[in-house]
KEVEX-890505 format. One line per 5 residues: number of its first residue (from 1); their letters; for each residue x, z, y of C-alpha. Coordinates in steps of 0.25 Angstrom, whole numbers, always signed. Each point is the difference from the previous one (the first is absolute). Example, Ala and Ser with C-alpha at 12.3 -4.5 7.8 and 13.67 -1.06 7.14 Angstrom:
1	as	+49:+31:-18 ~ +6:-2:+14
This chain:
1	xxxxx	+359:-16:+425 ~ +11:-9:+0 ~ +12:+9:+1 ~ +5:-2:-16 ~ -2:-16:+4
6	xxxxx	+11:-1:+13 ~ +9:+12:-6 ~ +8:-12:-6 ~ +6:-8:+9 ~ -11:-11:+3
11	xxxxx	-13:+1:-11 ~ +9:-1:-13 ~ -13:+7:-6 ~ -7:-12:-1 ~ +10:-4:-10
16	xxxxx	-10:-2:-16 ~ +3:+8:-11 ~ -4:+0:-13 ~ -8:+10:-5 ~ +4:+8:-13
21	xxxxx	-12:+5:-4 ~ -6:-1:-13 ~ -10:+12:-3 ~ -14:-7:-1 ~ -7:+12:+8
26	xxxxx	-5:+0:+15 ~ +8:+12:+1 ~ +15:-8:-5 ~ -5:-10:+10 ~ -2:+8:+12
31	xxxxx	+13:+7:-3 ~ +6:-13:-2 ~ -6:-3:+15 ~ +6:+11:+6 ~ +14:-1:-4
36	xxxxx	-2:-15:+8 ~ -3:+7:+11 ~ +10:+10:+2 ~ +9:-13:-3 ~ -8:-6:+12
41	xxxxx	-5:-12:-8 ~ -14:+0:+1 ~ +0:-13:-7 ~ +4:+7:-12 ~ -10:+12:+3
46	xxxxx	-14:-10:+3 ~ +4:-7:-14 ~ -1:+14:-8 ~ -9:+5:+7 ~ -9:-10:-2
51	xxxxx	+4:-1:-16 ~ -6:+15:+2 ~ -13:-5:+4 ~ -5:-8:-13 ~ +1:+13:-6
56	xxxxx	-7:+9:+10 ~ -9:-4:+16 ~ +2:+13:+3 ~ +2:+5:+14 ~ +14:+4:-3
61	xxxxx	+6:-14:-5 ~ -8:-6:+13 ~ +9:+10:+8 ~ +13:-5:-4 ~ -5:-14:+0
66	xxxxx	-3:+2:+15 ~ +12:+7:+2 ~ +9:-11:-4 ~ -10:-11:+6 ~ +2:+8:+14
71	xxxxx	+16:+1:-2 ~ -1:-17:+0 ~ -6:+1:+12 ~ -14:-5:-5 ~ -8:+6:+7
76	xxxxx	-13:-5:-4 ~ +1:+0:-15 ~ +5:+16:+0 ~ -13:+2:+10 ~ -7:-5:-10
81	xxxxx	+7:+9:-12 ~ -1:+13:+8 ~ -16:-3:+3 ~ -1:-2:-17 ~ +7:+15:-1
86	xxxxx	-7:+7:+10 ~ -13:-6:-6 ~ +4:+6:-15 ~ +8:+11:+5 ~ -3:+15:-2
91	xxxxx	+15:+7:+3 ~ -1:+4:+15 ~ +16:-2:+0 ~ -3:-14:-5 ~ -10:-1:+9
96	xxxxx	+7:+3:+12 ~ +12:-7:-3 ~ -10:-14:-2 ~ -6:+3:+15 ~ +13:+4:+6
101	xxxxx	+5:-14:-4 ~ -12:-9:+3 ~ +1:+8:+14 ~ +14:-6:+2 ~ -3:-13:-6
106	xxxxx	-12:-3:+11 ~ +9:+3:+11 ~ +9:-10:-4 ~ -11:-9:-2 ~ -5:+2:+14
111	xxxxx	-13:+7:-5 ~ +0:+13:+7 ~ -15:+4:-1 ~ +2:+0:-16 ~ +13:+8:+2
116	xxxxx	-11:+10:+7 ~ -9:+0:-10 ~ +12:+4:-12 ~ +5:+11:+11 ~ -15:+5:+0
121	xxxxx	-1:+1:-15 ~ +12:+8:-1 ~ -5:+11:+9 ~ -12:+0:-8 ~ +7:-1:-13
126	xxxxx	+11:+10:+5 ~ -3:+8:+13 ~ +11:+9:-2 ~ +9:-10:+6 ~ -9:-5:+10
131	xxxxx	+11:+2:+11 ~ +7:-8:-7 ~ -9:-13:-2 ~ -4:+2:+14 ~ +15:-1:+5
136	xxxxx	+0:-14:-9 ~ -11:-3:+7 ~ +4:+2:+12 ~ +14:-8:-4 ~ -8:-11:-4
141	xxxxx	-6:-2:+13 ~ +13:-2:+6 ~ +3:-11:-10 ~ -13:-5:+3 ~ +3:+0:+16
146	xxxxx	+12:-7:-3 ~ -7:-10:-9 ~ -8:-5:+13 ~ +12:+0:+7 ~ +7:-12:-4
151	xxxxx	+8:-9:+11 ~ +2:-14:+1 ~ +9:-6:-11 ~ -2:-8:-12 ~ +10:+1:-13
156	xxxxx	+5:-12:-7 ~ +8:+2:-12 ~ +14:-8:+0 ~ +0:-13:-5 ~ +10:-5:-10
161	xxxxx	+5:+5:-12 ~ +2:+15:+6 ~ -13:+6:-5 ~ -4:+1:-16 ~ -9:+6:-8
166	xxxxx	+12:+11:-1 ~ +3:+10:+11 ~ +6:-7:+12 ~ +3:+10:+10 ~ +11:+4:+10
171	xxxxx	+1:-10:+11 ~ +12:+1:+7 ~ +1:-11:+11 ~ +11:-3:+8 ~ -2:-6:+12
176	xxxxx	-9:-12:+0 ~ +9:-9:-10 ~ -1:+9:-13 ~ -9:+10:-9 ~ +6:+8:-11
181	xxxxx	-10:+6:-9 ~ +0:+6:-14 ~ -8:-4:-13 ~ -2:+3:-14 ~ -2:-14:-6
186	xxxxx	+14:+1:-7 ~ +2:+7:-15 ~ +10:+5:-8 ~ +1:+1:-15 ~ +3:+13:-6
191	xxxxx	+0:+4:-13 ~ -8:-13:-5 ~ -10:+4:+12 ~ -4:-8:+14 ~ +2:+13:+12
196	xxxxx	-3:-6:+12 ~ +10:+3:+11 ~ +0:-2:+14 ~ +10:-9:+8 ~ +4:-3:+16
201	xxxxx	-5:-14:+7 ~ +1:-6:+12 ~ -8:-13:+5 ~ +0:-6:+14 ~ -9:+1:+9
206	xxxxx	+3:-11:+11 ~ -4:-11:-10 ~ -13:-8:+4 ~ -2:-4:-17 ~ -3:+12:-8
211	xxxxx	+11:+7:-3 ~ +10:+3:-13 ~ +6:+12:-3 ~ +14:+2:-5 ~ +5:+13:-8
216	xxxxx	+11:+8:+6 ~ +12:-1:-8 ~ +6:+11:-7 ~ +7:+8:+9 ~ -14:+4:+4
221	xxxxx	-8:-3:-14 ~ +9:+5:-11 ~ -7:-4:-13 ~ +3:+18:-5 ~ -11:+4:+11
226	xxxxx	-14:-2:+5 ~ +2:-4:+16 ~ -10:+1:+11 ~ -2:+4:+15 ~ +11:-7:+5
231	xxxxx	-1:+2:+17 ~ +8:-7:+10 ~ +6:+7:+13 ~ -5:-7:+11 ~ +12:-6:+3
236	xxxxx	+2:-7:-13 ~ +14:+8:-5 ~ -6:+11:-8 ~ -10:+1:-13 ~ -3:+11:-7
241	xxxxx	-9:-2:-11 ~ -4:+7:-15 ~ +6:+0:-13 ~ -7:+7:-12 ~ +4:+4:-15
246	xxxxx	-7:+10:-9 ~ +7:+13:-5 ~ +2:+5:-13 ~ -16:+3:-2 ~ -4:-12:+6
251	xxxxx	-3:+4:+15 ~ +3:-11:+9 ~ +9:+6:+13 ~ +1:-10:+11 ~ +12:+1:+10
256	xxxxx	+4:-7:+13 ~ +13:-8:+1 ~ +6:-7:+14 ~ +4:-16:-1 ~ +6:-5:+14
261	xxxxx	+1:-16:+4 ~ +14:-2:+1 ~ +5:-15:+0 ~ -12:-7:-3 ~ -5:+9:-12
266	xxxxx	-5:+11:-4 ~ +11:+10:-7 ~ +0:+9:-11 ~ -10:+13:+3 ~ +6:+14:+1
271	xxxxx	-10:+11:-4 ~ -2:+9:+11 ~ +6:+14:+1 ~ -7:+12:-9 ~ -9:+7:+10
276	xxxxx	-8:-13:+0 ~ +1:-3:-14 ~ +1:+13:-6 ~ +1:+2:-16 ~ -13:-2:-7
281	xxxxx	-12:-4:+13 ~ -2:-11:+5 ~ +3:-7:+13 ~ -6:-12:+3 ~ -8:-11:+10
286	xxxxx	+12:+1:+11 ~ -2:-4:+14 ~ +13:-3:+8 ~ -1:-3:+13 ~ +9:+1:+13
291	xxxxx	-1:+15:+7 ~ +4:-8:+14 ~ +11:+4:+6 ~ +3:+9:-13 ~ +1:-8:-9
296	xxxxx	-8:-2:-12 ~ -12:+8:-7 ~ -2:+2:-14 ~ -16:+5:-2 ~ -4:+0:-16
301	xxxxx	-10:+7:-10 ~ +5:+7:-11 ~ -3:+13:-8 ~ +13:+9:+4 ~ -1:+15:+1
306	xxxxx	-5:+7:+13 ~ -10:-10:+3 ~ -17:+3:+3 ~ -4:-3:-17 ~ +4:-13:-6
311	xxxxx	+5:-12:+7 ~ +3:+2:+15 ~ +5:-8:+9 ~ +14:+3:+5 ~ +11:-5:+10
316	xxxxx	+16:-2:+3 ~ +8:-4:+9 ~ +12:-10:-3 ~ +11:+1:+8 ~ +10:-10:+4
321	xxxxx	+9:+2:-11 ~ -10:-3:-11 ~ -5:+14:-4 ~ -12:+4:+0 ~ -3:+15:+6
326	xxxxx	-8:+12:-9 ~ -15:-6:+2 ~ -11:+8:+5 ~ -15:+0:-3 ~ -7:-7:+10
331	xxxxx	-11:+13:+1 ~ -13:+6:-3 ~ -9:-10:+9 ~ +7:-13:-10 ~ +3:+8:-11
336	xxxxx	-12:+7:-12 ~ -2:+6:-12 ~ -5:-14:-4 ~ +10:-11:-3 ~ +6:-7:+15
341	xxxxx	+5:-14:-2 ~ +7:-15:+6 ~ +4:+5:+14 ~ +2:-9:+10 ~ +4:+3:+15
346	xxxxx	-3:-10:+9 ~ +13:+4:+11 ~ -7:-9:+10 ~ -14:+9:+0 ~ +6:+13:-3
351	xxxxx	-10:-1:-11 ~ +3:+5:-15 ~ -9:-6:-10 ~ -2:+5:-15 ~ -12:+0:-12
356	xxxxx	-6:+13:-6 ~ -14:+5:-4 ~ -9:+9:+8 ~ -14:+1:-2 ~ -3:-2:+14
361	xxxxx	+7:-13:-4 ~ -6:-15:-5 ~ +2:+5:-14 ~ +13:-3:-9 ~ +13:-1:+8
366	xxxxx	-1:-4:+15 ~ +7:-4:+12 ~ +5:+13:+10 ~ +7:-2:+13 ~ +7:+11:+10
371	xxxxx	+9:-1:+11 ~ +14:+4:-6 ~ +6:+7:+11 ~ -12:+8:+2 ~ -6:+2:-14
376	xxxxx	+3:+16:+1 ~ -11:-1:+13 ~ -9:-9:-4 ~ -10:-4:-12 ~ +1:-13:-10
381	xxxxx	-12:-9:+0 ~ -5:-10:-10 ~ +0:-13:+1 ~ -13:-7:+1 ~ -4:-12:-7
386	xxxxx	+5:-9:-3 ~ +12:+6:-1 ~ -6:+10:-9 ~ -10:-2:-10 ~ -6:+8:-12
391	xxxxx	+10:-4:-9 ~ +16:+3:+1 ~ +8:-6:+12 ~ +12:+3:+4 ~ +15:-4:+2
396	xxxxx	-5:-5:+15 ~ +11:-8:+7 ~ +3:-8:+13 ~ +12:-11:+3 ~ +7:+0:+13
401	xxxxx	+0:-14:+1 ~ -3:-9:+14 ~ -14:-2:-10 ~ -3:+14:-3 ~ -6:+0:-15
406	xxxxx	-7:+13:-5 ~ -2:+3:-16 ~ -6:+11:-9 ~ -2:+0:-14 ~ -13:+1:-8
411	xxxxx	-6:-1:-14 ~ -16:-4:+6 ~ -6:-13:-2 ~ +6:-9:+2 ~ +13:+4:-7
416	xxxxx	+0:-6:-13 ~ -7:+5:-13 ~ +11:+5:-12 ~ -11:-1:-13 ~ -11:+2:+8
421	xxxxx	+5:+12:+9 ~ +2:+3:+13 ~ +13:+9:-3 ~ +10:-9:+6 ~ +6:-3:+15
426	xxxxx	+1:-11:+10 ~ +8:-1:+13 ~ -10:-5:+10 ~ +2:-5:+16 ~ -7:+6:+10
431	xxxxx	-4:-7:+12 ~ -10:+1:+13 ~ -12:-7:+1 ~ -5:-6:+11 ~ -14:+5:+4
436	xxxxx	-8:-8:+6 ~ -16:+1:+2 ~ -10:-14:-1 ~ -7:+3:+12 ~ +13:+2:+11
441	xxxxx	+4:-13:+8 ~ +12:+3:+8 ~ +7:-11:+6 ~ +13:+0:+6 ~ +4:-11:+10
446	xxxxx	+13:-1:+9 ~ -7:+7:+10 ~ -11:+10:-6 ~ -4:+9:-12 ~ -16:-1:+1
451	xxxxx	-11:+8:-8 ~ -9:-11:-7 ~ -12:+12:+0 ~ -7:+7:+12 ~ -2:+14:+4
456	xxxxx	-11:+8:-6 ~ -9:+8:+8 ~ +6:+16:+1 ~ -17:+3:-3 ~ -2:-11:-11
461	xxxxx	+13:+4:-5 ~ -5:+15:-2 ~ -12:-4:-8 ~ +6:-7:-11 ~ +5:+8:-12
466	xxxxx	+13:+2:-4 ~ +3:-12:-9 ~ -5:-9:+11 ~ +9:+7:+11 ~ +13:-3:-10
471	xxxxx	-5:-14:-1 ~ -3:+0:+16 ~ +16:+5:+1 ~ +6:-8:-10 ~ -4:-13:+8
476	xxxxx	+10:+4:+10 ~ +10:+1:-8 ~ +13:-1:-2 ~ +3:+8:+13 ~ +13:-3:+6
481	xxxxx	+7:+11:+8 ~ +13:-4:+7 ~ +12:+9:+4 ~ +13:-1:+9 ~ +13:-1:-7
486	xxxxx	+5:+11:-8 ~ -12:+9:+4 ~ -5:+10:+1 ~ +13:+8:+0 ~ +12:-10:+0
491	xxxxx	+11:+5:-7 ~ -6:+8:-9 ~ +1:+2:-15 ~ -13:+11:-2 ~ -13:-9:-6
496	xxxxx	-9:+10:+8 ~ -3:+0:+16 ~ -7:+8:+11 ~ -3:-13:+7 ~ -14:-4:+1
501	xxxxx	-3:-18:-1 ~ -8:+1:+13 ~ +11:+4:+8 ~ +9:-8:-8 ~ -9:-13:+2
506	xxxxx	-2:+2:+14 ~ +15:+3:+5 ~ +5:-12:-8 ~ -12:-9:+8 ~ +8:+4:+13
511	xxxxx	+13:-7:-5 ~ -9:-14:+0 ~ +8:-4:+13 ~ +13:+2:-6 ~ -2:-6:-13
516	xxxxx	-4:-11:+7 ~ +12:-1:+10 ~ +9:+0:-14 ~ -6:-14:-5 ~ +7:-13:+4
521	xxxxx	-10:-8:+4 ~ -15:-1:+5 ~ -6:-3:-14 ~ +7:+11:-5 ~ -3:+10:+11
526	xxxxx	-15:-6:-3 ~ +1:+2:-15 ~ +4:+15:+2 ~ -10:+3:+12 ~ -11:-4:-10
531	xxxxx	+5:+9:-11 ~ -1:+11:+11 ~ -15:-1:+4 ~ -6:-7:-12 ~ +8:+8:-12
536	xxxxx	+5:+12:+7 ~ -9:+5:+8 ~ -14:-7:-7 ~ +3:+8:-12 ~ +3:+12:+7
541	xxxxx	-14:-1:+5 ~ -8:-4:-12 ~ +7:+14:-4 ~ -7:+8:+7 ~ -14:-8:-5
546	xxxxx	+5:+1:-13 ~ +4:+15:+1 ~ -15:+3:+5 ~ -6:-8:-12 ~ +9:+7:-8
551	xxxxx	-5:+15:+4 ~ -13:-4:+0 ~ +1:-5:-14 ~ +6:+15:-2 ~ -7:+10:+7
556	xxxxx	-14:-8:-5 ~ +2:+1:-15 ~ +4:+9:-11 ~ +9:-12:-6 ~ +15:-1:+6
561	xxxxx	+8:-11:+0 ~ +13:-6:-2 ~ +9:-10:+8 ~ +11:-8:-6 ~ +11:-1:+12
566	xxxxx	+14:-8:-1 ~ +11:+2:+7 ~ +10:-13:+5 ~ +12:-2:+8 ~ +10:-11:+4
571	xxxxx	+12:-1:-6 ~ +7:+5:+12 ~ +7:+12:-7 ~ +3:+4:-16 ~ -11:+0:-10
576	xxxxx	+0:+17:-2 ~ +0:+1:+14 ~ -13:-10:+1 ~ -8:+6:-9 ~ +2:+13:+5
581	xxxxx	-3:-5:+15 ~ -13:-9:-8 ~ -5:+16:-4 ~ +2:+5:+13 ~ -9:-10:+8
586	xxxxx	-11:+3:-11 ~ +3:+14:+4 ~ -3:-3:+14 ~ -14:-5:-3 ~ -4:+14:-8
591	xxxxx	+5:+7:+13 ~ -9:-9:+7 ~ -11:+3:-7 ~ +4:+14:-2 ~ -1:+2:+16
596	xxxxx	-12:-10:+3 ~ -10:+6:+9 ~ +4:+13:+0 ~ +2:+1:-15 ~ -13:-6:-6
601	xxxxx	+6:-7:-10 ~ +10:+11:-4 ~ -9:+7:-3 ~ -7:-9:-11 ~ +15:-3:-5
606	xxxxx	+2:+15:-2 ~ -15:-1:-9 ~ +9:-12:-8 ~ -13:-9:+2 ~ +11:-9:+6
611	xxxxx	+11:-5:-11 ~ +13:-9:+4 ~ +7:-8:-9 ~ +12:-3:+6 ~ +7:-12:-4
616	xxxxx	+16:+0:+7 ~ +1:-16:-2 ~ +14:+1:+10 ~ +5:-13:+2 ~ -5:-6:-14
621	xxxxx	-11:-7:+6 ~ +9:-7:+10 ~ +0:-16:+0 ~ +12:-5:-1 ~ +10:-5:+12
626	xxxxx	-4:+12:+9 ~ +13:+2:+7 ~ +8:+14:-4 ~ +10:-2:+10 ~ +4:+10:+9
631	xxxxx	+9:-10:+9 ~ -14:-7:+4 ~ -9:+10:+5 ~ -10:-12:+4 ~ -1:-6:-13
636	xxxxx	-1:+14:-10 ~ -6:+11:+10 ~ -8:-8:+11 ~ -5:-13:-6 ~ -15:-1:-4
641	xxxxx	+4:-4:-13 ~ +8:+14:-1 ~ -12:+8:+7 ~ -10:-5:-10 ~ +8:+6:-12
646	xxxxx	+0:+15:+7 ~ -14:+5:-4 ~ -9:+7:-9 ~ -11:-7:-6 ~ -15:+8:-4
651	xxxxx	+0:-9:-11 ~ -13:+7:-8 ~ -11:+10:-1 ~ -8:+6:-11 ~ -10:+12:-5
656	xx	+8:+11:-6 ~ -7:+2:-13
């Protein structure tokens, strides 16, 4: 567990003590150890321990050394440690303990049939509890379905000088010109001692060389505290951020301050009223953003009484005067018994995002998303790779910039290594790939979209195994499916439809003479004319071939699959408004589908052998110099150029696993 790591405002436990201990015994040693660790420096706790070893390999000591080696995130040496202590063990507590841990440590390493094995050897080893093991079994194959379920994005850590081999976490962009973020390169002396502290940056991003980051001054980093988790309202006049100081028996309690941007400058931070920060919790890793038309929203994690157990995540309103309104817990489908941390609402999507640990998760902390104004109805879902991973990720963020950035924070490889451990964070940049397959050739001419492969025979295609069917189908892909303006439903904010694509596909192929009659000349009437027969409707046609391949390939096979869709729009309307119509249109298809001959399909989707991963890429993937204006209707709503950019893309396939 991590909870003792990110009670402190941003992983001060990684900060190295010197260990005391002078008793030449295994038994001073491993006391020694664990006194590290309940200071949550495992640093400290793997060197006595390991002191402990030269006088005793025995199971014990290899316990506590694979206790430590897992709190550093080294996953492999503490399998190791925990297979040397079930080798020598013969204390069933101990012995539990060792294959409880090794369990957890697979799953975070990807390696679910081990995790298997260790739940197996538990209910032999103990079958009093074997509903237990068989509900983490059964959890585990949760995280395993999520492991296979990862979607199309790469993670770069940021260049520059943001990321260390300190903590680096908290990124806080604002719009696409700067990046605040916290980090825990900076120290302090006290008492003829180096303490590491924490302090506030900020670094642009609109910069093509690599960027360098510049300290806050001290109306945000005053030297007497530890400062972190600065967040930026979305329009760029508010930050609320973290500042940290130990009591009198050396707790560190972390509170929440306000900064606004008045005359060019930050001013000096008021700390917020005393139901947010009350006397002796912590409150910490603020999200301020705007509440529309309300105002602004305050989300934050802290420790306060009335929560679920530990840190919960929390919200308040601040109104027009400044103040902030008692704060609320967010509920019971956000909130655990287990620590909730780094809130973020994405007011755009309606979608609230925070880190915790479940065991149906990844393993460690991971990534959960739930609509906010519906997350009393409706269930949070992990994240899947890789915007999770087995190790801790968290503190996940979004600009609202015309360049849309999205960022999480992470101590797997690659972050960088502090002495050899992966105990410490990076911020890294999320961004999509582009998938494409060697054997499609699509070309797109002025004129027509043409498939480079031909059709395969309904009988030769039924005698092929499964593997070969997804290969037979993936040649003729990407499969573009186009859409009217704004539909299906103009005007509506709702990211679900009842309308189905074949009725969609075949009302807007009836506007073709009016589309045309909209363009000022023959070689633009021509242009669009084309777009009608040989995008439009061609696709809506290979559809239909590919929708029979695609039960086929179901109803023949005991394997399912899994179809990355994303979602584009012009630029026509606002960005939120995009991505929401982009969801809808994907929609669209699933009700195809859902209704195709006379339900057929349904019903294999209803057996989940039928997965979508829907990608709602909005207006992102746009070209540039697509018109936006309203004032000329045959320019942003009836050119080709337009047209082209209102569609949803069948971009890959694959075998479920």
């Amino acid at each position: 567990m991590v909870k003792g790591t990110l009670y402190t405002l941003a992983f001060l436990a990684f900060i190295l003590y010197g260990s005391n201990a002078r008793a030449q015994s295994k038994t001073a040693y491993l006391k020694a150890g664990d006194e590290c660790l309940n200071r949550n420096d495992p640093f400290c706790a793997l060197s006595n321990y390991r002191l402990a070893l030269e006088y005793s390999e025995d199971a014990e000591v290899y316990l506590h050394i694979a206790s430590a080696e897992k709190m550093l995130h080294n996953y492999k040496e503490a399998l190791t440690w925990y297979q040397r202590c079930l080798g020598k063990s013969k204390d069933p507590e101990e012995t539990k303990t060792a294959l409880l841990a090794s369990a957890d440590l697979y799953k975070r390493l990807g390696d679910f049939a081990a995790a298997d094995k260790c739940f197996d050897a538990l209910t032999t080893n103990d079958p009093s509890n074997e509903k237990k093991w068989q509900q983490l079994k059964s959890d585990y194959k949760k995280a395993e379905q999520l492991y296979h379920d990862s979607v199309a994005f790469e993670l770069f850590p940021l260049a520059g000088d943001i990321n260390t081999a300190y903590s680096d976490f908290a990124p806080a962009p604002v719009g696409d010109s700067v990046l605040f973020y916290s980090s825990l390169r900076f120290f302090l002396f006290e008492n003829n001692q180096k303490v590491a502290t924490s302090r506030i940056s900020s670094v642009p991003t609109n910069q093509a060389l690599l960027p360098k980051s510049k300290t806050l001054n001290e109306s945000i980093n005053q030297a007497a505290f530890n400062k972190a988790n600065a967040s930026v309202s979305p329009d760029e006049k508010i930050m609320v951020f973290t500042r940290c100081l130990y009591d009198e028996h050396g707790k560190l309690i972390c509170s929440l301050y306000e900064s606004q941007f008045l005359n060019g400058m930050w001013q000096d931070a008021i700390k917020l009223n005393g139901q947010i920060n009350p006397p002796g919790k912590t409150s910490t890793q603020p999200c301020i953003t705007t509440n529309k038309s309300e105002g602004h929203l305050l989300l934050f994690s802290s420790n306060k009484s009335g929560g679920e157990g530990g840190m919960d995540i929390w919200w308040s309103k601040r109104k027009a005067n400044g103040q902030y309104e008692s704060p609320g817990n967010v509920g019971k489908e956000i909130n655990s018994p287990n620590d909730e941390w780094s809130p973020f609402y994405d007011v755009e999507l309606d979608s609230l995002y925070f880190s915790t640990e479940k065991e149906e998760g990844l393993g460690a902390l991971d990534l959960y998303s739930i609509s906010f104004s519906n997350r009393n109805t409706t269930k949070a879902r992990g994240l899947p790779p890789p915007f999770n991973s087995g190790y801790n990720d968290l503190y996940y963020s979004r600009s609202y910039g015309e360049k849309v950035q999205q960022y999480l924070v992470s101590n797997r490889p690659p972050a960088i290594r502090l002495n050899g451990s992966s105990c410490c964070y990076d911020i890294f940049r999320l961004q999509p790939v582009t998938i494409k397959t060697d054997t499609v050739l699509t070309v797109i001419s002025d004129q027509k979209e043409i498939s480079g492969h031909a059709p395969v025979n309904a009988k030769e295609f039924a005698q092929l195994n499964i593997q070969q069917k997804i290969d037979k189908i993936k040649l003729n892909f990407p499969l573009r499916l186009y859409f009217d303006n704004d539909h299906p439903d103009p005007r509506s904010m709702l990211k679900t439809t009842d309308k189905r694509y074949d009725v969609l596909a075949e009302n807007y192929l009836l506007r073709t003479s009016e589309y045309t009659a909209k363009q000022k000349n023959d070689s633009l009437k021509g242009l669009i004319t084309g777009f009608f027969s040989d995008s439009v409707s061609a696709n809506y046609n290979r559809l239909e071939a590919f929708t029979e391949q695609l039960y086929e390939t179901l109803n023949s096979q005991t394997a399912g699959v899994k179809i990355t869709i994303q979602g584009s729009a012009s630029p026509l309307a606002e960005r939120r408004y995009n991505l929401i119509l982009s969801s809808r249109r994907i929609e669209s298809l699933m009700n195809y589908w859902k209704s195709w001959k006379d339900g057929l399909m349904n019903t294999l989707l209803q057996t989940n052998k039928l997965e979508i991963v829907f990608i709602p890429a909005g207006e992102e993937q746009s070209p540039t110099g697509i018109s936006d204006n309203l004032n000329d209707l045959s320019k942003s709503v009836y050119s080709k150029e337009a047209a082209l950019e209102r569609r949803i893309e069948l971009v890959d396939i694959s075998i479920l696993k």
